[in-house]
C-alpha positions as CSV (number, residue, x, y, z in Angstrom):
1,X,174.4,89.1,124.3
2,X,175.7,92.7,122.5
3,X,175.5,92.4,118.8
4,X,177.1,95.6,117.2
5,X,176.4,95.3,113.2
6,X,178.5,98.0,111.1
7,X,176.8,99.4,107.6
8,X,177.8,101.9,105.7
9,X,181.1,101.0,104.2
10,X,182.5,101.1,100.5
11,X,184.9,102.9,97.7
12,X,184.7,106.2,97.5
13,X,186.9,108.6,95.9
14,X,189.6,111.1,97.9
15,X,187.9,114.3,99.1
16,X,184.5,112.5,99.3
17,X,182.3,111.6,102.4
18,X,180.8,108.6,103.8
19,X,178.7,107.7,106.8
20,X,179.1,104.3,108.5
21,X,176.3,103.0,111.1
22,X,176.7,100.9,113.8
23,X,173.5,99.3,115.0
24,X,173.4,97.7,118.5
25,X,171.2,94.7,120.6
26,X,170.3,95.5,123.6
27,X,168.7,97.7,126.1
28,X,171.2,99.5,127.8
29,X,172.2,100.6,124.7
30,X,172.3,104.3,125.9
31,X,174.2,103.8,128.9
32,X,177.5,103.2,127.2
33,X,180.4,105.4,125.7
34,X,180.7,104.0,121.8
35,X,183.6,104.0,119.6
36,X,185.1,103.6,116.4
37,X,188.1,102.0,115.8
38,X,190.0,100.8,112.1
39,X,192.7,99.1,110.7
40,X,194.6,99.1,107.8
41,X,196.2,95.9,106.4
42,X,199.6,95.3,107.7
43,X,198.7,98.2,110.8
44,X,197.5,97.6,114.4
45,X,194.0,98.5,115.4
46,X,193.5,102.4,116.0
47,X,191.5,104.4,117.8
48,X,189.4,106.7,115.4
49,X,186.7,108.3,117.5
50,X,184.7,108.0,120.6
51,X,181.3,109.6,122.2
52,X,179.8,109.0,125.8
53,X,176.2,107.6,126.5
54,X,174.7,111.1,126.3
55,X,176.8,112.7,123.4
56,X,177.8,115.5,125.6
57,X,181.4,114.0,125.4
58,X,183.4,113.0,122.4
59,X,187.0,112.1,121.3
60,X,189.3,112.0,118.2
61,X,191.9,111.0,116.8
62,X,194.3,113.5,116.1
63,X,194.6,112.2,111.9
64,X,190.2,112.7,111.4
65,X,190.1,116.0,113.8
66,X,187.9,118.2,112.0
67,X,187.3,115.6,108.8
68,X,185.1,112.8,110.9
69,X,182.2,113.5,113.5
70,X,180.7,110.6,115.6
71,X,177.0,111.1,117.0
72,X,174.0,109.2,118.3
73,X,170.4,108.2,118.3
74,X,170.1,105.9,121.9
75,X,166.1,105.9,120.7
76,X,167.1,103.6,117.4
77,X,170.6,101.8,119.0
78,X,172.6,103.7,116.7
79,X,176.0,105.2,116.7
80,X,176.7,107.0,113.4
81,X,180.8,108.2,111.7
82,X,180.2,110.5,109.8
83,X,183.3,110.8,106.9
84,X,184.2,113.8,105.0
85,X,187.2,114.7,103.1
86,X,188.3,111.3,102.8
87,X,191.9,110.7,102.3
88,X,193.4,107.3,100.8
89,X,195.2,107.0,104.0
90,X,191.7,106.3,106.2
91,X,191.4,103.1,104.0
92,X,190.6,100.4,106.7
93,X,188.4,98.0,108.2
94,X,186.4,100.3,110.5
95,X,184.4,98.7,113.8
96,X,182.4,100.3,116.2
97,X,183.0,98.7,119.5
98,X,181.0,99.1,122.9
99,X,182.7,100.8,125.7
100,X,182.0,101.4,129.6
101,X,179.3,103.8,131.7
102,X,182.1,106.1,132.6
103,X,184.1,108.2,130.2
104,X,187.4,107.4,130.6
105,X,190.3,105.8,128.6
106,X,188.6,106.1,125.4
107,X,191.2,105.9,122.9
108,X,192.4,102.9,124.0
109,X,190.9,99.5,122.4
110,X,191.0,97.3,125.7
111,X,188.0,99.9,127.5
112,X,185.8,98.1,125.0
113,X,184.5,94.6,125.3
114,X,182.5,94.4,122.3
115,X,182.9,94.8,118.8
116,X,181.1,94.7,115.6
117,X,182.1,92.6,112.8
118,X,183.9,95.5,110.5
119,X,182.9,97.3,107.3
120,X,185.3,98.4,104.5
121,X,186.1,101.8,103.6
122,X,188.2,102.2,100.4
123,X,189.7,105.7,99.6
124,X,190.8,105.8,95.8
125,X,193.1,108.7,95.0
């Protein structure tokens, strides 16, 4: 069984930074594109950023281009978000989620099959 645990979340104020963990179970760990995903209350589940087994690919959303930067450590399980110039508009529930060997469909919520239990991130303005 995959266990993805997510630390790292809070309140911080607009313009500062944050970086959420993801820890995972398992073996295979570094085999498998990881992702970041978040919601907002009242919004559907987004994709926020994405980053295959080896780090030599990764995606982003379009809204934390240039702000966010995912990375990797496959030797402690770990997929890192790193947050800067935070905006009150990336206040959400943020997963990490587990995705497939191949890169491919990143963005998109069903290519993963498991998920982590969600931390907070509050922006204050």
């Amino acid at each position: 069984q995959v266990q993805l645990v997510e630390s790292g979340g809070g309140l911080v104020q607009a313009g500062g930074s944050m970086r959420l963990s993801c820890a995972a179970s398992g073996r295979t760990f570094s085999s498998y594109t990881m992702g970041w995903f978040r919601q907002a209350p009242g919004k559907e589940r987004e994709f926020v950023a994405a980053i295959n087994w080896s780090a030599g690919n990764t995606a982003y959303a379009d809204s934390v281009k240039g702000r966010f930067t995912i990375s990797r450590d496959n030797a402690k399980n770990t997929v890192y978000l790193q947050m800067n110039s935070l905006k009150p508009e990336d206040t959400a529930v943020y997963y990490c989620a587990r995705g497939g060997v191949t890169w491919g469909s990143v963005g998109s919520a069903s290519s993963y099959r498991y998920w982590g239990q969600g931390t907070q991130v509050t922006v204050s303005s």
